[in-house]
C-alpha positions as CSV (number, residue, x, y, z in Angstrom):
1,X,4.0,-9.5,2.2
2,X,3.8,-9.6,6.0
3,X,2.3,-5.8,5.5
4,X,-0.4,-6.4,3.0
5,X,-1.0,-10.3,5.0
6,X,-1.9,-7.4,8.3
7,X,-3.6,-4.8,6.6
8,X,-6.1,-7.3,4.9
9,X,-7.2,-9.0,8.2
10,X,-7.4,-5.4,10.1
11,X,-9.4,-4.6,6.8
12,X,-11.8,-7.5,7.4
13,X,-12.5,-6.6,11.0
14,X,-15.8,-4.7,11.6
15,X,-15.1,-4.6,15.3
16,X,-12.7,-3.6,17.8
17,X,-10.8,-6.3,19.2
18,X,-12.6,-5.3,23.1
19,X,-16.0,-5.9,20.8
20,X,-15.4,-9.0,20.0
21,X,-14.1,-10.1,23.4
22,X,-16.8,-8.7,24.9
23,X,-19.0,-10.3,22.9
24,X,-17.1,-13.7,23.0
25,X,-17.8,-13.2,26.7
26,X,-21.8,-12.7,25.7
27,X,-21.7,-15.7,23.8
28,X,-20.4,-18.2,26.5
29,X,-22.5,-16.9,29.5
30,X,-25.9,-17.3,26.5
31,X,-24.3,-21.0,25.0
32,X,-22.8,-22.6,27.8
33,X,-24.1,-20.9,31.2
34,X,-27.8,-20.7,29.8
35,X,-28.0,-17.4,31.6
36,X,-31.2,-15.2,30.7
37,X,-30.6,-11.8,28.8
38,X,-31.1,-9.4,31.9
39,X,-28.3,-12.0,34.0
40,X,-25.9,-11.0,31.1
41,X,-26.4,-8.1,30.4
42,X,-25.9,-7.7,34.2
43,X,-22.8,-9.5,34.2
44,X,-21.1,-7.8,31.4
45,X,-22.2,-4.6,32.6
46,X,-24.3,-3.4,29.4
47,X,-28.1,-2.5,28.6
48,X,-30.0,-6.0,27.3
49,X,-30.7,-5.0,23.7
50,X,-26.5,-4.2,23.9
51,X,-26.5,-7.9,25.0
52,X,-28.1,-8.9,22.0
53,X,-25.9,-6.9,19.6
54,X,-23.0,-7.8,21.0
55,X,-24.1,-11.8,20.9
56,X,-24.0,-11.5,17.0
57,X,-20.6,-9.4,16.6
58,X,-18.3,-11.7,14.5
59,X,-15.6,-11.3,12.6
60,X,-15.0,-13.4,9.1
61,X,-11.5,-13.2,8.1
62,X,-12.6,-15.0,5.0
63,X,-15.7,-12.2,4.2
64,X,-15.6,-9.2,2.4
65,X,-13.4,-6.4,3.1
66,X,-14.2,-3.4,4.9
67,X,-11.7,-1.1,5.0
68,X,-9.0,0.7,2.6
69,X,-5.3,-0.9,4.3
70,X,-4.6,-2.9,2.2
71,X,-4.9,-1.4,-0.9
72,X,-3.1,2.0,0.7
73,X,-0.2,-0.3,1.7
74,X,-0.1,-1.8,-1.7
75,X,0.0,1.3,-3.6
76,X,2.3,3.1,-1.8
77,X,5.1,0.6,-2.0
78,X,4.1,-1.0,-5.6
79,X,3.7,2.8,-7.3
80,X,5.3,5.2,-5.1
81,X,3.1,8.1,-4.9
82,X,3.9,10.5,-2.3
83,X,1.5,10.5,0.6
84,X,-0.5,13.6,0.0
85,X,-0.7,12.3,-3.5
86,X,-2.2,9.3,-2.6
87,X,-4.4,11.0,-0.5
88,X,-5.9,13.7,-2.8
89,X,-6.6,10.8,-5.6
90,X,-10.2,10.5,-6.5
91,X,-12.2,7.5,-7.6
92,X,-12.3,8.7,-11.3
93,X,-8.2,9.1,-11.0
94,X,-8.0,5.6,-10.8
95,X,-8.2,3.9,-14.6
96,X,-7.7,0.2,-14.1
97,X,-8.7,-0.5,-18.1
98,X,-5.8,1.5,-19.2
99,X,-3.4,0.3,-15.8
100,X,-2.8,3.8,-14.6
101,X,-3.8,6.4,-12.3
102,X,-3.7,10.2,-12.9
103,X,-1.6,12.7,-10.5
104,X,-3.5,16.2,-11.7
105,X,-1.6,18.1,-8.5
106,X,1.5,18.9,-7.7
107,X,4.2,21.1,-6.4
108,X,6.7,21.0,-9.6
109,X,5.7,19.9,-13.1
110,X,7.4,16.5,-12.8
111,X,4.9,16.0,-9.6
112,X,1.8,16.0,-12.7
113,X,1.8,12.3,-14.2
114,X,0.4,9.1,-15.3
115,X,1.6,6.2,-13.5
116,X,1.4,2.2,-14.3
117,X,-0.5,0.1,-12.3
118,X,1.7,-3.1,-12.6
119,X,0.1,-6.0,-12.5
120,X,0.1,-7.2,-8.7
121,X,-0.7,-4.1,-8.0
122,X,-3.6,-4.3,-10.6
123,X,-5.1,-7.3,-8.9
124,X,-5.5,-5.8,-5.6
125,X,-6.8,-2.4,-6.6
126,X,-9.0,-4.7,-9.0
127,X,-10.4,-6.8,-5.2
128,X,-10.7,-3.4,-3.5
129,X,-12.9,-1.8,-6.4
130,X,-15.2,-4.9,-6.2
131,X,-15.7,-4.3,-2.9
132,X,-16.0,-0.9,-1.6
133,X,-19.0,1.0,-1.9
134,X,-19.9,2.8,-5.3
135,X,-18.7,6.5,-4.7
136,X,-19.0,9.1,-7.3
137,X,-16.0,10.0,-9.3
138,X,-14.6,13.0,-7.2
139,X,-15.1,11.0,-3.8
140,X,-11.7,9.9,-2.0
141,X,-10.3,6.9,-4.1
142,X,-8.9,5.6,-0.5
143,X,-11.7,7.2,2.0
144,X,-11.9,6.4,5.8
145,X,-14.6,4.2,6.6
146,X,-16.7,7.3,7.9
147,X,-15.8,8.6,3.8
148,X,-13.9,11.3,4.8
149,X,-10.6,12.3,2.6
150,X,-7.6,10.7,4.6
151,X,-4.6,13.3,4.9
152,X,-1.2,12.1,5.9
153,X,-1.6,11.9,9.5
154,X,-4.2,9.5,8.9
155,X,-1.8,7.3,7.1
156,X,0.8,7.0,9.4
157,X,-1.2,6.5,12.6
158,X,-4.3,5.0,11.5
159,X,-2.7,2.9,8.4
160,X,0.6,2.3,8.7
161,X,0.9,1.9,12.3
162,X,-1.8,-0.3,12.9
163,X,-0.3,-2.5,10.0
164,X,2.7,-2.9,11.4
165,X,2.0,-3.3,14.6
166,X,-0.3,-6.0,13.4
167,X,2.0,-7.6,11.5
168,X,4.7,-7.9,14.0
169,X,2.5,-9.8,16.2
170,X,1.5,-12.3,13.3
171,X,5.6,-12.8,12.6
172,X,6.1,-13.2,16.2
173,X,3.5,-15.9,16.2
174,X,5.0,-17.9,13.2
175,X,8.6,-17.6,15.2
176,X,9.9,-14.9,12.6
177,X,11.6,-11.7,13.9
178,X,9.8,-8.3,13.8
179,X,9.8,-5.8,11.9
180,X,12.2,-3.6,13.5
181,X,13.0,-0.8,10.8
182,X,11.0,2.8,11.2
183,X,8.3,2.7,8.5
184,X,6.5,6.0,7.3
185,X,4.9,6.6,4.5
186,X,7.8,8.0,2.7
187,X,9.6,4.2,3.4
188,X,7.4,3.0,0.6
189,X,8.0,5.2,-2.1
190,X,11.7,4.9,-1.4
191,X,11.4,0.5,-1.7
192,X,9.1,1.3,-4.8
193,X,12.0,3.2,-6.5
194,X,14.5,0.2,-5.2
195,X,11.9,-2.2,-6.7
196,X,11.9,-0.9,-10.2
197,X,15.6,-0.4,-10.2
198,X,16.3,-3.6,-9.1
199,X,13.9,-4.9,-11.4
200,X,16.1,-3.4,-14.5
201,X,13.4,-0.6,-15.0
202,X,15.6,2.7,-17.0
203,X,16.4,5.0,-14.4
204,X,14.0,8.1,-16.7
205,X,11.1,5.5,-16.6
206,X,11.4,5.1,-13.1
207,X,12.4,9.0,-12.3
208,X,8.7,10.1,-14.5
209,X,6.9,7.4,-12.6
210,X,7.9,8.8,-9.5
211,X,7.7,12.5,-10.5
212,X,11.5,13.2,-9.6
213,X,12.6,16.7,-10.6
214,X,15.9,15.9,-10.8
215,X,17.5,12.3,-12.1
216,X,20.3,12.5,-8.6
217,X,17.6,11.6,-6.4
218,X,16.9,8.4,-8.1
219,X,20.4,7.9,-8.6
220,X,21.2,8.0,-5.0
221,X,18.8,4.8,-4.8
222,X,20.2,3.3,-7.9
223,X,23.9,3.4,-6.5
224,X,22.5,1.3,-3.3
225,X,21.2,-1.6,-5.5
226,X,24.3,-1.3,-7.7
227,X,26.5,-2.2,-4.6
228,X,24.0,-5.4,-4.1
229,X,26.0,-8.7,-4.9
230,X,23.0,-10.6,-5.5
231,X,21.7,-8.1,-8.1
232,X,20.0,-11.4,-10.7
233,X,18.2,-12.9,-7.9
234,X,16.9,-9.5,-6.5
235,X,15.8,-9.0,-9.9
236,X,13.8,-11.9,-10.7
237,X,12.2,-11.6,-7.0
238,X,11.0,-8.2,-7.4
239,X,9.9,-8.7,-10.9
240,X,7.7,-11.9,-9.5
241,X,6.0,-9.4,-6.9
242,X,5.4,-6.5,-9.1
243,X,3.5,-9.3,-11.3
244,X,6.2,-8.3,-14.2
245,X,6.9,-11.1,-17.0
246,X,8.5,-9.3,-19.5
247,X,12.2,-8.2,-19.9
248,X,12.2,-4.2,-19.0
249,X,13.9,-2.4,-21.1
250,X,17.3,-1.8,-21.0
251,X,19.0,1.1,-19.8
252,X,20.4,2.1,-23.0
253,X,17.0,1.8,-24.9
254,X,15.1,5.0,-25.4
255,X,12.1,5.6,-23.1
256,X,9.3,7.9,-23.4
257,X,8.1,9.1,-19.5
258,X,4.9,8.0,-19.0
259,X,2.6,11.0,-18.2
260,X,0.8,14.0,-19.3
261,X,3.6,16.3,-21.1
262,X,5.2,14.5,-23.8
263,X,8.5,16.6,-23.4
264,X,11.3,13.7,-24.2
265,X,13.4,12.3,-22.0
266,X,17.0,10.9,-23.2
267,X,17.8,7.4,-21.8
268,X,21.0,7.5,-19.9
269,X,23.8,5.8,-21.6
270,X,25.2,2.7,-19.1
271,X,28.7,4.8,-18.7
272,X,26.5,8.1,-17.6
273,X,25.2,6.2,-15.2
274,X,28.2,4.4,-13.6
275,X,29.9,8.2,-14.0
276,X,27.4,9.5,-11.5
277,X,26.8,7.1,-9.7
278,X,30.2,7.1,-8.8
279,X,30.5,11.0,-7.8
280,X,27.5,10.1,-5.6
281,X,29.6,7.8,-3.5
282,X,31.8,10.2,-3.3
């Protein structure tokens, strides 16, 4: 929450923070000194029609939103797409009627899916639709705010870092500890799996959604939130942020993988599951 709290103010921002001291610095010699235009444009050290520019720069943390944070942050770590898959989706790839987006391109055929748009995560791709510019169908779903594609450089350093660093100095103002753990990219789509495992999602659901090849991956997570004392009240905490009211399914119910192919998947049976999760401790 602290990530999505930063990314939606850096999002709102239309100026660099020097900007608007700069122009904070415009305002109070015009306001309160009285000064003519040439004195502070003099003073500040820019042209005079740069005086008057700067005099109106403002930023509304309460206006629209600008730029695409946000709605990265809360995609990678509510759905769990790879980077470069997030990256290479499209505006058309994004279906909010049906609650899914469309992964056409990848490495391995478990990479090509359809994958739910929970609910939360519904609402703020819903806000950032209403906002953003109208783009045509192939432009960048998430696009710089020059509309360029992003890649995952982009991400880490102009995204995710940003966001964090952001963050840390709004939990530091409000006398709460940083955020101290290394986050990448990849750190969301790793709490995305512990979300819908903790949230009593069946491990092949959750391994489809995710595009796993192979069900161990998934596992390994699964043995982590298995070892979790408080498993009921990480449950019904995660289930509250993913905007989830209903009862998931068991893990002995059958579930189909949500996606293009519609090759079966067998639910794991509860003793499978304890079996290998076990010779994954090992």
């Amino acid at each position: 929450m602290s990530l999505l709290d930063a990314a939606a103010r850096l999002d709102r921002e239309r100026h660099r923070p020097a900007t608007l001291a700069r122009a904070s610095e415009v305002r109070r010699l015009r306001d309160d000194a009285g000064l003519e235009w040439t004195a502070i444009a003099g003073r500040v050290g820019v042209a005079r029609s740069t005086a008057f520019y700067l005099y109106g720069c403002t930023d509304d943390l309460s206006g629209p939103i600008w730029g695409a944070r946000r709605p990265i942050i809360a995609t990678l770590a509510l759905a769990g797409p790879r980077v470069s898959e997030l990256c290479q989706l499209d505006v058309d790839d994004i279906d909010l009627t049906k609650a899914r987006f469309y992964i056409d391109d990848a490495k391995t055929p478990a990479g090509i899916r359809d994958v739910d748009i929970h609910p939360r995560l519904l609402d703020e791709l819903t806000a950032y639709a209403a906002n953003r510019t109208p783009s045509a169908g192939n432009a960048p779903a998430f696009p710089t705010r020059n509309g360029t594609r992003r890649n995952k450089d982009n991400v880490r350093l102009r995204v995710i870092a940003p966001v964090v660093a952001r963050a840390n100095e709004l939990r530091v103002a409000e006398g709460r500890p940083p955020i101290r753990a290394h986050v990448t990219p990849h750190t969301f789509r790793r709490t995305y799996i512990t979300y819908m495992i903790a949230a009593g999602y069946d491990l092949p659901y959750v391994q489809a959604q995710v595009g796993h090849d192979h069900p161990s991956v998934t596992l390994s997570i699964y043995a982590q939130v298995m070892r979790t004392a408080d498993r009921d009240e990480l449950r019904a905490e995660i289930r509250a942020l993913l905007g989830v009211r209903a009862e998931p399914r068991s893990l002995e119910q059958e579930q189909r993988p949500v996606g293009r192919s519609d090759a079966p998947m067998r639910a794991f049976r509860a003793a499978d599951l304890s079996a290998i999760v076990r010779g994954i401790e090992r």
